[in-house]
Backbone bond lengths (Angstrom), bond angles and torsions (degrees), N, CA, C in turn:
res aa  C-N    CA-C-N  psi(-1)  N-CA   C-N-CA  omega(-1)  CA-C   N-CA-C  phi
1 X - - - 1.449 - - 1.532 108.81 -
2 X 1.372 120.05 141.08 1.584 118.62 -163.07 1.597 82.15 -98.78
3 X 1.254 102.13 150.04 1.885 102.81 165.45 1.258 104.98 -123.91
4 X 1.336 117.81 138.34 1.480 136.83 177.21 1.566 134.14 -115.44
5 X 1.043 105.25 124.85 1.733 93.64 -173.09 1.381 116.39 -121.49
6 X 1.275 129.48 142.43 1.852 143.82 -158.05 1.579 100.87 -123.88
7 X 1.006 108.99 123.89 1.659 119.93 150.17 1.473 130.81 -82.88
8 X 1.061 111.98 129.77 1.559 108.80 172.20 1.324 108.59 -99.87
9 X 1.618 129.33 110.45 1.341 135.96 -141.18 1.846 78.72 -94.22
10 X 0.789 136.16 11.90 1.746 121.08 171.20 1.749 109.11 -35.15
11 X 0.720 111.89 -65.75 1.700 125.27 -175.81 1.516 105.34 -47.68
12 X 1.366 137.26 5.29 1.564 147.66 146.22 1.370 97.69 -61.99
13 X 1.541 111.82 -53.92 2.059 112.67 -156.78 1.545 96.04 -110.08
14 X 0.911 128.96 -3.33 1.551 136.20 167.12 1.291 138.05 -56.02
15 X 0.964 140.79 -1.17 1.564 149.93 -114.98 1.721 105.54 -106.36
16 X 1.216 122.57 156.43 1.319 128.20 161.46 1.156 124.66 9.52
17 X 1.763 95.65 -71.80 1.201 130.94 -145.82 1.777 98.43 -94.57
18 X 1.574 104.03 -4.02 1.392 95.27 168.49 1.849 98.32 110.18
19 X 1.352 99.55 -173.38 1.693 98.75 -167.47 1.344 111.18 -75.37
20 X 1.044 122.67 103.76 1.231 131.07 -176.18 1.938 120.91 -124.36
21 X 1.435 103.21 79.75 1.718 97.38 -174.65 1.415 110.96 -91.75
22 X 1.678 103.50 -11.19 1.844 104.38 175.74 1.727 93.09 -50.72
23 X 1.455 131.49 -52.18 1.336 119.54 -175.07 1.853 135.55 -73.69
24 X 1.490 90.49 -4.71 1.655 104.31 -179.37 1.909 104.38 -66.57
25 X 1.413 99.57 151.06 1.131 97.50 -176.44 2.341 121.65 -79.63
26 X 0.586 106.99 149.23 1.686 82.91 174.82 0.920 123.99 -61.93
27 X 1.848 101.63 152.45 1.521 123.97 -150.46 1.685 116.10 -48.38
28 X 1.194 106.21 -37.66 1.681 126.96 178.69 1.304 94.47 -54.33
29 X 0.970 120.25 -52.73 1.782 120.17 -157.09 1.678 90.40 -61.28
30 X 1.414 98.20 -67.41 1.260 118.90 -170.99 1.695 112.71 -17.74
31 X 1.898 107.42 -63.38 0.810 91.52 176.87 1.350 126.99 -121.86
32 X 1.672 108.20 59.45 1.211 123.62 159.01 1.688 106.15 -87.96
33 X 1.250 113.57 -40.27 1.672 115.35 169.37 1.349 116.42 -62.41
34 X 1.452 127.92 -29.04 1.492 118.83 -148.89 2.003 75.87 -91.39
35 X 1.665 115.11 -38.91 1.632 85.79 -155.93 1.550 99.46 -83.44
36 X 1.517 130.55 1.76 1.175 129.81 -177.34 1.346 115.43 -81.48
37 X 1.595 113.54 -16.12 1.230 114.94 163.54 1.351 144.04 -104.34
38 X 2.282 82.79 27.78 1.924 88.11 178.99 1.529 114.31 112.21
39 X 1.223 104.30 -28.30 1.510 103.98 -178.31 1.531 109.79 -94.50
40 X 1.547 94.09 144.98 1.503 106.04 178.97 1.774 146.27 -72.81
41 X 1.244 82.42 -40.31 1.659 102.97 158.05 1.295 97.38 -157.77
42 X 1.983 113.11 -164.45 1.567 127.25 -157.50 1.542 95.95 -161.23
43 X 0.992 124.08 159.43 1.539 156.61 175.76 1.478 92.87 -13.45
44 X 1.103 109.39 96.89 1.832 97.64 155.60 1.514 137.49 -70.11
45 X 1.565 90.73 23.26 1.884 87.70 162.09 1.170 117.26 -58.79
46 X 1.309 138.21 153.43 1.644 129.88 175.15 1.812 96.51 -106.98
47 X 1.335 98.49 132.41 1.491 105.56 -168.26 1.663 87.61 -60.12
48 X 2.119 86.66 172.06 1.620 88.53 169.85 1.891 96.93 -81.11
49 X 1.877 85.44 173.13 1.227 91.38 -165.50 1.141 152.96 87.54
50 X 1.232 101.19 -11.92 1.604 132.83 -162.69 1.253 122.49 -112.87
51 X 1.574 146.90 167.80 1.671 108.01 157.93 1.530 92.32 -133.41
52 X 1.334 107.60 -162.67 1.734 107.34 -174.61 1.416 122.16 -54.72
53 X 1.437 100.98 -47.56 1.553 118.59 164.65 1.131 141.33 -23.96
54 X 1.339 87.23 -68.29 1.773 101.69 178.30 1.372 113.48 -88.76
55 X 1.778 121.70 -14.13 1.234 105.65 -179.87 1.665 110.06 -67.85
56 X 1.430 106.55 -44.76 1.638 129.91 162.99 1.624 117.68 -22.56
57 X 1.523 96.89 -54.26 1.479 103.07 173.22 1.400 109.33 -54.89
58 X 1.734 97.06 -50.65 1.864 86.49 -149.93 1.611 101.31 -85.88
59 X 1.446 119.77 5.27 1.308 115.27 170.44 1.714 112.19 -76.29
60 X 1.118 96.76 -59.85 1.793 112.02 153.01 1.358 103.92 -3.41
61 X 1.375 91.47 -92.39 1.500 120.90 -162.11 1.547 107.47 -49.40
62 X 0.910 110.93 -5.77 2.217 111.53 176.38 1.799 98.23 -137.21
63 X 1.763 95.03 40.88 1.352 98.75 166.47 1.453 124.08 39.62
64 X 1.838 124.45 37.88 1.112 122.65 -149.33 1.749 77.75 -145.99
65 X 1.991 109.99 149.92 1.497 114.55 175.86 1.520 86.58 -127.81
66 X 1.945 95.43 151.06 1.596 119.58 147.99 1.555 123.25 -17.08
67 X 1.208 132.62 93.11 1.492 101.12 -165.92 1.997 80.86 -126.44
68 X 1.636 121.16 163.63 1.233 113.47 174.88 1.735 111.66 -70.12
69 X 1.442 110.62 157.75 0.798 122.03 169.56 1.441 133.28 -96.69
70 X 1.793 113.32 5.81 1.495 105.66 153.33 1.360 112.64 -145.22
71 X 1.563 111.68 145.52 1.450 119.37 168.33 1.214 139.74 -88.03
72 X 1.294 157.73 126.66 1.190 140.15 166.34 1.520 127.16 -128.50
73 X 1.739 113.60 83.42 1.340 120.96 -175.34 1.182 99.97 -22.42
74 X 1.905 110.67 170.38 1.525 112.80 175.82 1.717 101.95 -103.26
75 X 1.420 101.31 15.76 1.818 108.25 164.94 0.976 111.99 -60.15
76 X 1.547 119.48 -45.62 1.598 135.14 -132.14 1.847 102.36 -100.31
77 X 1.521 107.09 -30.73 1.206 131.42 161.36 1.404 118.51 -14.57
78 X 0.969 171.81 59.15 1.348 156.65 153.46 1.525 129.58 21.07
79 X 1.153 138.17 102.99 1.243 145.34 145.11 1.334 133.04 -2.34
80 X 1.346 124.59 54.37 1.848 111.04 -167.03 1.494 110.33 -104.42
């Protein structure tokens, strides 16, 4: 079984000081770091502006896939 792991680059626009993506660096950069540090793909939101396509490409293109952007063990699950 291959195992794969996704970042959710939030923590670029995340900061202290609150949501702040006017200060995140661009998306390219973004994920020239996230796949340089191992990870496989990132958040398949498609930025604004963007469309499915090209986000695809440019995920591609930094060797990075669509992966979801939330988890919820079946720990975390609720009791009914």
């Amino acid at each position: 079984m291959t195992k794969r792991m996704a970042y959710n680059p939030i923590s670029f626009i995340l900061m202290g000081q609150g949501f702040k993506p006017e200060l995140a660096p661009p998306l390219s950069q973004i994920l020239t770091i996230v796949r340089e540090a191992g990870y496989d793909g990132v958040h398949a939101e498609i930025p604004p502006g963007s469309t499915p396509e090209d986000y695809l490409a440019l995920l591609t293109g930094h060797g990075l896939m669509p992966a979801p952007g939330y988890f919820r063990p079946a720990s975390a699950m609720p009791k009914v």
